[in-house]
Biopython code that builds the backbone (N, CA, C, O; Angstrom):
import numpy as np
from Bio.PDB.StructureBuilder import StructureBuilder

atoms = [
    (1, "UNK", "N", (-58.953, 31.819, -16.479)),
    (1, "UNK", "CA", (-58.628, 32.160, -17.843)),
    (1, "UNK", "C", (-58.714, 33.667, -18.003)),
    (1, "UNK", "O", (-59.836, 34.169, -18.072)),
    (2, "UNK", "N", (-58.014, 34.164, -18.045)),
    (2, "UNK", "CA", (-57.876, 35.841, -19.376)),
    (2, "UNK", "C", (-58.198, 35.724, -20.909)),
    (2, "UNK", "O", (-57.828, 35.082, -21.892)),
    (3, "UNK", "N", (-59.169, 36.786, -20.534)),
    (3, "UNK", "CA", (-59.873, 37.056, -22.267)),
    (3, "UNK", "C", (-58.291, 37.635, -22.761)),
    (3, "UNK", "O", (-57.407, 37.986, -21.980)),
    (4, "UNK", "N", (-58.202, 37.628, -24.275)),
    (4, "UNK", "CA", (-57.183, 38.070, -25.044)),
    (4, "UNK", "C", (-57.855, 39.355, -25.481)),
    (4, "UNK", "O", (-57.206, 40.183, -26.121)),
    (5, "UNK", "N", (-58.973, 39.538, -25.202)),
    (5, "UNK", "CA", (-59.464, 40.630, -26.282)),
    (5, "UNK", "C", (-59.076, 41.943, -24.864)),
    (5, "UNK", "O", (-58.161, 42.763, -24.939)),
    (6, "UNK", "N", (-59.996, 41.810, -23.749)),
    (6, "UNK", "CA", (-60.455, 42.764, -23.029)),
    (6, "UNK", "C", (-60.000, 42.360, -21.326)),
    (6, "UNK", "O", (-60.482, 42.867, -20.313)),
    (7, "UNK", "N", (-58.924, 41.287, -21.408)),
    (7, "UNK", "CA", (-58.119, 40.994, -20.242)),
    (7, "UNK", "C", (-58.471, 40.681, -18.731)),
    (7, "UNK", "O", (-57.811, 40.617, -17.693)),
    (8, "UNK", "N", (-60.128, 40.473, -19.149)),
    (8, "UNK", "CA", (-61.009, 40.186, -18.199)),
    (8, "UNK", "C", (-60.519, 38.542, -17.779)),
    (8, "UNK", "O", (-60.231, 37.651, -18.577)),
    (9, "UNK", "N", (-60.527, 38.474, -16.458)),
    (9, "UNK", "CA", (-60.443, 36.581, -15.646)),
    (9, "UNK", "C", (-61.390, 36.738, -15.496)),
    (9, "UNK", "O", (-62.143, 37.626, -15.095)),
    (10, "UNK", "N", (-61.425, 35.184, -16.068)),
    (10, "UNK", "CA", (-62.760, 34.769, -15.577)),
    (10, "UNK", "C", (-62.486, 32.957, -15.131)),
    (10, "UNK", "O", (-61.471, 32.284, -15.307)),
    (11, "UNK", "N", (-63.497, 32.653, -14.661)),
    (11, "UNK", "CA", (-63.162, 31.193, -13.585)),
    (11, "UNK", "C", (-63.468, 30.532, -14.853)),
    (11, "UNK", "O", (-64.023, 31.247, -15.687)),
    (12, "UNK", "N", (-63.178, 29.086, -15.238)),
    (12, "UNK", "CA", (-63.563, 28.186, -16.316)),
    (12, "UNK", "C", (-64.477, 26.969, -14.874)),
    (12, "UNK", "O", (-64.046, 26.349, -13.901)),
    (13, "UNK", "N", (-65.667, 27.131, -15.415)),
    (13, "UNK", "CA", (-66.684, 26.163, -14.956)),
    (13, "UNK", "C", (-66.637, 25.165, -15.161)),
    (13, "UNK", "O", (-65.955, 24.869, -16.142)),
    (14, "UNK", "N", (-67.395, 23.886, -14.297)),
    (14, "UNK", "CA", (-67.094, 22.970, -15.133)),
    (14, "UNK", "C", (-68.511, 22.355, -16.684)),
    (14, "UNK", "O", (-68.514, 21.463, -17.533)),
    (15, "UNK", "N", (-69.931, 24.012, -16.082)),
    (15, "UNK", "CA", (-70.213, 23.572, -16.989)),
    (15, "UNK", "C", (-69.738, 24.199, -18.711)),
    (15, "UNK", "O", (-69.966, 23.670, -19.799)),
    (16, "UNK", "N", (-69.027, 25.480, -18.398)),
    (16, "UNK", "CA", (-68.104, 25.776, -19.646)),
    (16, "UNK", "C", (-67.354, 25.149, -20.009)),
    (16, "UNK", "O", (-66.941, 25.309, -21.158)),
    (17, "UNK", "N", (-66.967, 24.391, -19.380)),
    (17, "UNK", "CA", (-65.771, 23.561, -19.464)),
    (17, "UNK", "C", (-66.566, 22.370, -21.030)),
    (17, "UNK", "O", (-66.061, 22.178, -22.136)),
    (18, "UNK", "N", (-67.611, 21.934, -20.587)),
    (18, "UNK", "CA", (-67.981, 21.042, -20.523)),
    (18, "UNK", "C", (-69.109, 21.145, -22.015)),
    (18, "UNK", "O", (-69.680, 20.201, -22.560)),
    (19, "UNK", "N", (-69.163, 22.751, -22.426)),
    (19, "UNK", "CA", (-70.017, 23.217, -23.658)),
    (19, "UNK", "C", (-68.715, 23.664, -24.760)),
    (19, "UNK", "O", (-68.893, 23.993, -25.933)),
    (20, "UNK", "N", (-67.810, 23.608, -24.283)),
    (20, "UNK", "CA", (-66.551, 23.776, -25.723)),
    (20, "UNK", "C", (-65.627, 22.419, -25.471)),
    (20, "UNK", "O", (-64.796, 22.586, -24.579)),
    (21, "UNK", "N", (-65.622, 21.731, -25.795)),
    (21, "UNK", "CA", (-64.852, 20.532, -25.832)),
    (21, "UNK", "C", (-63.613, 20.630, -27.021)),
    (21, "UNK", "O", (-62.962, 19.605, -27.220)),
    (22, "UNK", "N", (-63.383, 21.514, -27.583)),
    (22, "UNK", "CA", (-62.346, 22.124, -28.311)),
    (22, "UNK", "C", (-61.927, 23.176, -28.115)),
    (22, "UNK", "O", (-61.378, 23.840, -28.994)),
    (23, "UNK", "N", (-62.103, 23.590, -26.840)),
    (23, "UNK", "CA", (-61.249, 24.376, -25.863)),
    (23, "UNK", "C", (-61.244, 26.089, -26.703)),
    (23, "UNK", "O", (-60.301, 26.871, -26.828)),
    (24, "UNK", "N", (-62.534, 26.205, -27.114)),
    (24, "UNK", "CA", (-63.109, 27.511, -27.834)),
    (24, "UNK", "C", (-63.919, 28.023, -26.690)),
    (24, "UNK", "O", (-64.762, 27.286, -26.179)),
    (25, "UNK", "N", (-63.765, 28.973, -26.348)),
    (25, "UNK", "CA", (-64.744, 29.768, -24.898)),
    (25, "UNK", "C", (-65.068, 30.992, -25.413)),
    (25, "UNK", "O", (-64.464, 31.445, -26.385)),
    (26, "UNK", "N", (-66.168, 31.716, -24.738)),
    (26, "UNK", "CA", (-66.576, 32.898, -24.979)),
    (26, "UNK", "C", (-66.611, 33.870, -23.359)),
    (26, "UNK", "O", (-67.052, 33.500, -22.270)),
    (27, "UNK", "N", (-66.018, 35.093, -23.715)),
    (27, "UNK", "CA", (-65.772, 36.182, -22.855)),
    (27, "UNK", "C", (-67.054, 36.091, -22.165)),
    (27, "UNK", "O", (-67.940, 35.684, -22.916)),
    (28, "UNK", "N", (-67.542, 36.411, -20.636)),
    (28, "UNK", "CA", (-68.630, 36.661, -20.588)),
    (28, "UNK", "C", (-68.394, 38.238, -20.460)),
    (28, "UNK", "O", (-69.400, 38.809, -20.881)),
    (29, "UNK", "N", (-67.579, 38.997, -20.098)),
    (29, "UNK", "CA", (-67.090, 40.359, -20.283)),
    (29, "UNK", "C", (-67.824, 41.263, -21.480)),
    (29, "UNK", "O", (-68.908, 41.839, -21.572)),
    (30, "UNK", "N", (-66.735, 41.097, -22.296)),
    (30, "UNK", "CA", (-66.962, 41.177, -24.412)),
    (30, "UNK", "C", (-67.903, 40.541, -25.568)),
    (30, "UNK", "O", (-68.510, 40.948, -26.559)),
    (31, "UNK", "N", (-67.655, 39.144, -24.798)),
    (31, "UNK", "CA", (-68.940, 38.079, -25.855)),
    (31, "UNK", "C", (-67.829, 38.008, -26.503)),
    (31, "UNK", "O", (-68.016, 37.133, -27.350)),
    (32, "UNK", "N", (-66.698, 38.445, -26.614)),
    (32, "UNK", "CA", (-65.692, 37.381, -27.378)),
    (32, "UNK", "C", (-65.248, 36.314, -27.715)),
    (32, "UNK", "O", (-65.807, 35.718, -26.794)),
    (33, "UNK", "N", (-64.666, 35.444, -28.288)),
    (33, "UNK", "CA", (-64.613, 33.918, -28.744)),
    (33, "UNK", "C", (-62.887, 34.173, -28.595)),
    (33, "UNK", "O", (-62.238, 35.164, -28.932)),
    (34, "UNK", "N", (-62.503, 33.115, -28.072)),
    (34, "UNK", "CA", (-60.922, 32.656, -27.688)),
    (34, "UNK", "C", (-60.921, 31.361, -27.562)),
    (34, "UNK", "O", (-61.818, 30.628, -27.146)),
    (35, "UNK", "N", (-59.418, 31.000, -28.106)),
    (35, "UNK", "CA", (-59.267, 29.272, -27.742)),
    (35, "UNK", "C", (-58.134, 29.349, -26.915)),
    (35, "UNK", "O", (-57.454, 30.375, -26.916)),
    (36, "UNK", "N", (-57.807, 28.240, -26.105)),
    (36, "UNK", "CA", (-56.851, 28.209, -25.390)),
    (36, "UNK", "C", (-55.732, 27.341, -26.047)),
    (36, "UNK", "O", (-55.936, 26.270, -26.620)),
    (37, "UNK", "N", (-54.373, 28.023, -25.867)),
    (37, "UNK", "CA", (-53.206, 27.082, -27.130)),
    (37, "UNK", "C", (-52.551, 25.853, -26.345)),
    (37, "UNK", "O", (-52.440, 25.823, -25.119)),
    (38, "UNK", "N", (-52.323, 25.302, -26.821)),
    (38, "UNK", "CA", (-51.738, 23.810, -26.431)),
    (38, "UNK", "C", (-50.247, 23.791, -26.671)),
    (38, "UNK", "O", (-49.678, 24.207, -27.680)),
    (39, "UNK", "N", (-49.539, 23.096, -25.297)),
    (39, "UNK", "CA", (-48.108, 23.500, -25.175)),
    (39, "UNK", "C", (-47.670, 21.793, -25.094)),
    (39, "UNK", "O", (-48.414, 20.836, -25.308)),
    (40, "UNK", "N", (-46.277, 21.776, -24.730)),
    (40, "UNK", "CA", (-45.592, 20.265, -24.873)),
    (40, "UNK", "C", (-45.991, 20.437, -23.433)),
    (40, "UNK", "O", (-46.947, 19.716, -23.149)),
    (41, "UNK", "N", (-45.696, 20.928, -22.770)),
    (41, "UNK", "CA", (-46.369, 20.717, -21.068)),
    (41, "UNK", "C", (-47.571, 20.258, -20.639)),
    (41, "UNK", "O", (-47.644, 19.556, -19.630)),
    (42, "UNK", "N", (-48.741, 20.634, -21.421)),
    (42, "UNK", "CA", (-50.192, 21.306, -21.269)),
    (42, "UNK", "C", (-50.243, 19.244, -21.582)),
    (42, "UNK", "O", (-50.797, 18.385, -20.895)),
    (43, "UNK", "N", (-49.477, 19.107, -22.784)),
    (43, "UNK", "CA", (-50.284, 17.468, -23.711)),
    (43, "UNK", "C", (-49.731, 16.465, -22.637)),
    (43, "UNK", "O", (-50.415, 15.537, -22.205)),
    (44, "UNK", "N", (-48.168, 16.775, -22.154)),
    (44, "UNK", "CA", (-47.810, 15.490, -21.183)),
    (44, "UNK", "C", (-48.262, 15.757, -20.044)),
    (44, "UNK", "O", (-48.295, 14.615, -19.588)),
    (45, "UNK", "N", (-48.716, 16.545, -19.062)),
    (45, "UNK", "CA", (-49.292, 16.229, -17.986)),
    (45, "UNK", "C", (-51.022, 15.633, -18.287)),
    (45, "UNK", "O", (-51.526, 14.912, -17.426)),
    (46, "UNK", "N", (-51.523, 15.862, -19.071)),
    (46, "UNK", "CA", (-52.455, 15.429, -19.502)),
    (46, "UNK", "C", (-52.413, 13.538, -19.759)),
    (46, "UNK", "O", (-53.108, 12.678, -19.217)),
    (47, "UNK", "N", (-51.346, 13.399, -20.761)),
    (47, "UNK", "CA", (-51.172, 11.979, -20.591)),
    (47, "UNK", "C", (-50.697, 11.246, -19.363)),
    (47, "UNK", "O", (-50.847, 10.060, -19.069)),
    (48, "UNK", "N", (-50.128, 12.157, -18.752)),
    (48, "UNK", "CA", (-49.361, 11.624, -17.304)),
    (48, "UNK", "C", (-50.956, 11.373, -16.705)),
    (48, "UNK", "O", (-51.278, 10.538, -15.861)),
    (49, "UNK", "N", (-51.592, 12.073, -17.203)),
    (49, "UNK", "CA", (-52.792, 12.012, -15.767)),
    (49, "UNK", "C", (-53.716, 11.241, -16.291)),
    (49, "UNK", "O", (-54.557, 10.852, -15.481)),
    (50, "UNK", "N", (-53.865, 10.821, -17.589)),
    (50, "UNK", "CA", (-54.738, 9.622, -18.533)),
    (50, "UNK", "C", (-54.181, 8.426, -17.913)),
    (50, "UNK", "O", (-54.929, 7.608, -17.377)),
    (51, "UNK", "N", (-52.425, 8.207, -17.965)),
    (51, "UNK", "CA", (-52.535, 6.772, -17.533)),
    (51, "UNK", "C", (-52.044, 6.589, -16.510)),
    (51, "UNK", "O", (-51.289, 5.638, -16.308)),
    (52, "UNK", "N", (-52.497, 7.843, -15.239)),
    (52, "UNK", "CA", (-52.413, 7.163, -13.656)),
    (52, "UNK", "C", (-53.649, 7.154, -13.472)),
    (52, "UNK", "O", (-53.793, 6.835, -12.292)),
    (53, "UNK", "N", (-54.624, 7.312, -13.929)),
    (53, "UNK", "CA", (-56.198, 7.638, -13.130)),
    (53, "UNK", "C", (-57.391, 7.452, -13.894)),
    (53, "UNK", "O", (-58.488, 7.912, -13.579)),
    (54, "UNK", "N", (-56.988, 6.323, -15.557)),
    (54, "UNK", "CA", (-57.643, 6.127, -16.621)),
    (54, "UNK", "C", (-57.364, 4.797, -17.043)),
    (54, "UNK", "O", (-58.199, 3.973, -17.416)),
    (55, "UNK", "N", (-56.181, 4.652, -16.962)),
    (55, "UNK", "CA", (-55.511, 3.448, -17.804)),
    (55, "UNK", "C", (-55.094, 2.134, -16.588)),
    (55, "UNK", "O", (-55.185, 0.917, -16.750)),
    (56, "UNK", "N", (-54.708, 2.764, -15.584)),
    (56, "UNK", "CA", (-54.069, 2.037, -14.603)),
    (56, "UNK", "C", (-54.910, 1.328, -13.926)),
    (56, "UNK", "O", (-54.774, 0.177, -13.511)),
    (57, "UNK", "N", (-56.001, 2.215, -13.795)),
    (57, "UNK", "CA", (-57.087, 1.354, -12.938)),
    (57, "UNK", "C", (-58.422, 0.326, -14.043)),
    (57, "UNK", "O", (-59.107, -0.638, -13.702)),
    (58, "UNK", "N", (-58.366, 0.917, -15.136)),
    (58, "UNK", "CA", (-58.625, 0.195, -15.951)),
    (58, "UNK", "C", (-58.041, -1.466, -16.142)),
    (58, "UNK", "O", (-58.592, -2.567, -16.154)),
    (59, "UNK", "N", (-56.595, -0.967, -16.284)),
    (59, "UNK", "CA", (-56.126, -2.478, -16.495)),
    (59, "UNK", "C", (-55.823, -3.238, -15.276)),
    (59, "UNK", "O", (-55.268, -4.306, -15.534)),
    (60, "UNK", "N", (-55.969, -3.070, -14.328)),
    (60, "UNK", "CA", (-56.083, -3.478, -12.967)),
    (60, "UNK", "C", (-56.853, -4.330, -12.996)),
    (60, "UNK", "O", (-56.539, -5.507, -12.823)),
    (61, "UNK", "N", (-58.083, -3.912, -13.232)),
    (61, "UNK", "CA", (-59.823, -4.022, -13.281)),
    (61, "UNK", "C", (-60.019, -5.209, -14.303)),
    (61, "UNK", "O", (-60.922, -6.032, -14.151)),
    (62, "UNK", "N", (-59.271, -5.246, -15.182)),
    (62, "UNK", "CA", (-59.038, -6.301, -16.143)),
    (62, "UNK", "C", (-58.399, -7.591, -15.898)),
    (62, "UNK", "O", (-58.924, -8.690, -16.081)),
    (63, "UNK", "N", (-56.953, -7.309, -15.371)),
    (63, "UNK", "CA", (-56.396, -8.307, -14.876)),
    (63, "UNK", "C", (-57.343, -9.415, -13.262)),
    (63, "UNK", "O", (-57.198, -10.545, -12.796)),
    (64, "UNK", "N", (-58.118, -8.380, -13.005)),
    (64, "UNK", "CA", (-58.665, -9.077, -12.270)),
    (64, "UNK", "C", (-60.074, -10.339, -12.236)),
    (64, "UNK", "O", (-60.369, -11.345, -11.591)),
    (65, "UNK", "N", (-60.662, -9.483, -13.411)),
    (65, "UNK", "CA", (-62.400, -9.889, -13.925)),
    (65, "UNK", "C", (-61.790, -10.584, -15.063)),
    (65, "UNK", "O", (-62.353, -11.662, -15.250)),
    (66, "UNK", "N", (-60.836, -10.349, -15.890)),
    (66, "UNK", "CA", (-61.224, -10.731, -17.236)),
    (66, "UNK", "C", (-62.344, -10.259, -18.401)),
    (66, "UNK", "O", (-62.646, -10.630, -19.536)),
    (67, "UNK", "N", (-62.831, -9.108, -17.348)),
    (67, "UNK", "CA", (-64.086, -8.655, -18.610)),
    (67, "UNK", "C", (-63.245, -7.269, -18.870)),
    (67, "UNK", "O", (-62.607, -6.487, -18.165)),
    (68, "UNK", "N", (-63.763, -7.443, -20.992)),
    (68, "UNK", "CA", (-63.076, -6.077, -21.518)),
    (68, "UNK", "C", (-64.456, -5.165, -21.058)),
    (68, "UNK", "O", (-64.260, -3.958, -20.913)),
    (69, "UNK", "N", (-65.492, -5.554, -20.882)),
    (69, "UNK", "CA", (-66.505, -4.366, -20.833)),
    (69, "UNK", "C", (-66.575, -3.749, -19.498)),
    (69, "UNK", "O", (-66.786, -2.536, -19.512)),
    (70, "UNK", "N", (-66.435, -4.361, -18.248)),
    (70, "UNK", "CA", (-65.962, -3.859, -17.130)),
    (70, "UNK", "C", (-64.949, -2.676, -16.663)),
    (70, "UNK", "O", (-65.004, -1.643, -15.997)),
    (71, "UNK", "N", (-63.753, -3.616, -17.583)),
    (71, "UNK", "CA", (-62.749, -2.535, -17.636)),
    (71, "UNK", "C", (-63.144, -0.737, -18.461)),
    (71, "UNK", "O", (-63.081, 0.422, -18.052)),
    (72, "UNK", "N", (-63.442, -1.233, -19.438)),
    (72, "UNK", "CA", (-63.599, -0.447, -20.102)),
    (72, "UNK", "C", (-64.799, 0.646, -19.299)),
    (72, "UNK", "O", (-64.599, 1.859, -19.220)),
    (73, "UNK", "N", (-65.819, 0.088, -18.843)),
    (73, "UNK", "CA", (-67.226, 0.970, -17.779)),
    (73, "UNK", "C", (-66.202, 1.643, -16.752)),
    (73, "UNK", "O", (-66.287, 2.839, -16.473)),
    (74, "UNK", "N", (-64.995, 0.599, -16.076)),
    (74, "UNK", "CA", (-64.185, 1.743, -15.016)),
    (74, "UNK", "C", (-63.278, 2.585, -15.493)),
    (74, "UNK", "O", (-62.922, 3.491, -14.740)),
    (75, "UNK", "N", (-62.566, 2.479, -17.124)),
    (75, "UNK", "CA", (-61.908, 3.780, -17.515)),
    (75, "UNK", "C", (-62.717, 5.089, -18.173)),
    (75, "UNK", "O", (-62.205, 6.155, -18.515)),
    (76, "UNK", "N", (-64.364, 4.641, -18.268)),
    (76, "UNK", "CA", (-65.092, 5.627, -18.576)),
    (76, "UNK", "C", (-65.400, 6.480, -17.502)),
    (76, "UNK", "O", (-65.275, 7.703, -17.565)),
    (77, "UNK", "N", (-65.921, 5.679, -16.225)),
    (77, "UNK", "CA", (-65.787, 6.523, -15.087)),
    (77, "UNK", "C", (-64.958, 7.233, -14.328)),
    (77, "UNK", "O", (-65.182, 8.252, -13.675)),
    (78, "UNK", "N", (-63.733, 6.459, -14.499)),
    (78, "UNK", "CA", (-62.252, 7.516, -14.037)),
    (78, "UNK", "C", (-62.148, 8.608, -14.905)),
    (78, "UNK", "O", (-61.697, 9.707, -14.580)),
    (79, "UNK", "N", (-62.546, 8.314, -15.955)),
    (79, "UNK", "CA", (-61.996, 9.451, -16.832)),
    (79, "UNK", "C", (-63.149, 10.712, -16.989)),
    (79, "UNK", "O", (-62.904, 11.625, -17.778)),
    (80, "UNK", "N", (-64.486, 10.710, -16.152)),
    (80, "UNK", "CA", (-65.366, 11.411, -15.815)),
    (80, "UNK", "C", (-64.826, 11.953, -14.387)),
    (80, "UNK", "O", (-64.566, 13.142, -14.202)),
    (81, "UNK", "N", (-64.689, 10.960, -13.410)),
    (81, "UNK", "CA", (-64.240, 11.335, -12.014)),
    (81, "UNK", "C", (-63.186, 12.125, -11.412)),
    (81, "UNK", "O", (-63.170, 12.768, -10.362)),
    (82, "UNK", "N", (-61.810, 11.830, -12.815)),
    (82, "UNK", "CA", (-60.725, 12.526, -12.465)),
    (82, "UNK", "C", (-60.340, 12.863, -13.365)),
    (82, "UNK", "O", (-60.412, 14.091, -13.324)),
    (83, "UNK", "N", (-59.847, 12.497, -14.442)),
    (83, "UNK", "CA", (-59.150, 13.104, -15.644)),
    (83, "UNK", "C", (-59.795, 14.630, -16.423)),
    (83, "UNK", "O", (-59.234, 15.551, -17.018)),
    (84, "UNK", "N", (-61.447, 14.302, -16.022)),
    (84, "UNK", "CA", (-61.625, 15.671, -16.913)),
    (84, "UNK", "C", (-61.436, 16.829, -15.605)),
    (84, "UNK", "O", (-60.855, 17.858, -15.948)),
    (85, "UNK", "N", (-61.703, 16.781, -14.714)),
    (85, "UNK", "CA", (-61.412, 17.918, -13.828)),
    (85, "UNK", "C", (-59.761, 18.248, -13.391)),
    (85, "UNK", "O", (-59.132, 19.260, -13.080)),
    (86, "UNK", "N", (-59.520, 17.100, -13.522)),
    (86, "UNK", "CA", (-57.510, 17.824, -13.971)),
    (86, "UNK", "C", (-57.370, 18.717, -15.202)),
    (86, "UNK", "O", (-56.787, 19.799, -15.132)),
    (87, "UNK", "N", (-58.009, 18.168, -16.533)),
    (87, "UNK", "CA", (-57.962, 19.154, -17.267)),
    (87, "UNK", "C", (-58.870, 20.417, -17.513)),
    (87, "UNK", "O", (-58.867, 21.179, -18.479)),
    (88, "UNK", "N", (-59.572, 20.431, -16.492)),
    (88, "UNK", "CA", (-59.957, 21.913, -16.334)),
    (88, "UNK", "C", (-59.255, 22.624, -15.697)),
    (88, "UNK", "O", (-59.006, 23.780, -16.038)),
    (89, "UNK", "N", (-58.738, 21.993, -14.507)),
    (89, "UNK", "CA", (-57.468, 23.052, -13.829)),
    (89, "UNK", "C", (-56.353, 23.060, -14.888)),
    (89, "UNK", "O", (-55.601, 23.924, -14.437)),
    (90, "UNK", "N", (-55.878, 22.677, -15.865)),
    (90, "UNK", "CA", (-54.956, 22.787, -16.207)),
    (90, "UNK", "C", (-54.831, 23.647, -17.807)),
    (90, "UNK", "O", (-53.861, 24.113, -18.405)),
    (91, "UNK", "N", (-56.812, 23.564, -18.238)),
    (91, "UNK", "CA", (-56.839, 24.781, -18.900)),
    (91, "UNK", "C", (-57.368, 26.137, -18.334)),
    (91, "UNK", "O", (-57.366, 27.175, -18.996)),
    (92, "UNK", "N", (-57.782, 26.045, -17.163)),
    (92, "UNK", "CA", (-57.215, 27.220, -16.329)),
    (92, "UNK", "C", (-56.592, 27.748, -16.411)),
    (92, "UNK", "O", (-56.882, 28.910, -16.698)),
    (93, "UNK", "N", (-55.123, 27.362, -16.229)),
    (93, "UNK", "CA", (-54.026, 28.057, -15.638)),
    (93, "UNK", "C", (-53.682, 28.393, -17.198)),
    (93, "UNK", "O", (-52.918, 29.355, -17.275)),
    (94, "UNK", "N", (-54.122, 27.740, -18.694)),
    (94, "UNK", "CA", (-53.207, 28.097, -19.551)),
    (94, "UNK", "C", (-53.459, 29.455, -20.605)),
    (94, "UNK", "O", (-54.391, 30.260, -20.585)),
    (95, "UNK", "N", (-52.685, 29.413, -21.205)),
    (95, "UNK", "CA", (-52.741, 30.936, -22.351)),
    (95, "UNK", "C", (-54.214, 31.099, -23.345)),
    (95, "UNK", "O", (-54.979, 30.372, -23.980)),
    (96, "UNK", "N", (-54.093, 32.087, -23.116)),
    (96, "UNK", "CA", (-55.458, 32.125, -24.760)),
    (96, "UNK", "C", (-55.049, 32.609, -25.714)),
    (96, "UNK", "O", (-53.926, 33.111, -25.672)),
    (97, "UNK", "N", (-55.916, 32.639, -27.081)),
    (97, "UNK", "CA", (-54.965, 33.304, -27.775)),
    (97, "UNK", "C", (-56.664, 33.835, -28.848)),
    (97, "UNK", "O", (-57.724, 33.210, -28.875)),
    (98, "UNK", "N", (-56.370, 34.954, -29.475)),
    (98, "UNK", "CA", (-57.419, 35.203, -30.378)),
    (98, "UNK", "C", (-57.772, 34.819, -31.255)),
    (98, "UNK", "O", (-57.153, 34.919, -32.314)),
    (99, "UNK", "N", (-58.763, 34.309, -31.143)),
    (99, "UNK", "CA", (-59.590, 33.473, -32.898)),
    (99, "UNK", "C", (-60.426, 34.930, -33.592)),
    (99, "UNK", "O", (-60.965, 35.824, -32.940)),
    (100, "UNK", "N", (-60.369, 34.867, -34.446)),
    (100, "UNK", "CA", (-61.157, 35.432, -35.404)),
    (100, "UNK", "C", (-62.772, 35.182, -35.918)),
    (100, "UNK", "O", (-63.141, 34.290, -36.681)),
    (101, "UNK", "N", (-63.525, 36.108, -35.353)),
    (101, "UNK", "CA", (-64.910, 35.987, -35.261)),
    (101, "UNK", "C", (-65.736, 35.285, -36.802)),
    (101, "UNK", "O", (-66.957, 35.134, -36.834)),
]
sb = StructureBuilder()
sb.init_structure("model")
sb.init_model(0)
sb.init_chain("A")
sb.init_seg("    ")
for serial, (resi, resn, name, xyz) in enumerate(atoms, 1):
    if name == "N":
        sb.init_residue(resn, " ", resi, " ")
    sb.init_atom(name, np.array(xyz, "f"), 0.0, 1.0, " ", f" {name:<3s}", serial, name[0])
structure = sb.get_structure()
């Protein structure tokens, strides 16, 4: 990620990642506050990657047991195992933009 203020990269962690869950970060550079903007690209690879590695194996898991709580325990864990670390690489790579302190 690039600060907007002072153009500093910096790596997105996964425990930063993991303390703004509304995709609000702070410079460690400046101490600045930035959010990262959301594109039509940014939302469908995101869903692309919810229902190959969230949903799919979920309902798999279902069709097989018959239990909704099963299923549901393996789309909580996929979606810990893989989905959130796709979307850290993928707010990585994206734009910031300046919020107002």
């Amino acid at each position: 990620m690039k600060c907007p203020h002072c153009q500093h990269v910096q790596k997105l962690t996964m425990r930063a990642y993991y303390r703004s869950p509304r995709g609000r970060h702070v410079c460690v550079s400046c101490t600045q506050r930035f959010k990262l903007r959301w594109s039509f690209s940014y939302v469908a690879l995101l869903a692309l990657a919810s229902l190959t590695t969230v949903y799919a194996p979920a309902l798999i898991l279902y069709w097989l047991t018959r239990s909704v709580w099963l299923a549901a325990l393996c789309g909580v864990a996929c979606l810990f195992l893989f989905c959130f670390p796709i979307d850290r690489l993928l707010d990585e790579r994206r734009d910031t933009e300046k919020v107002p302190a």
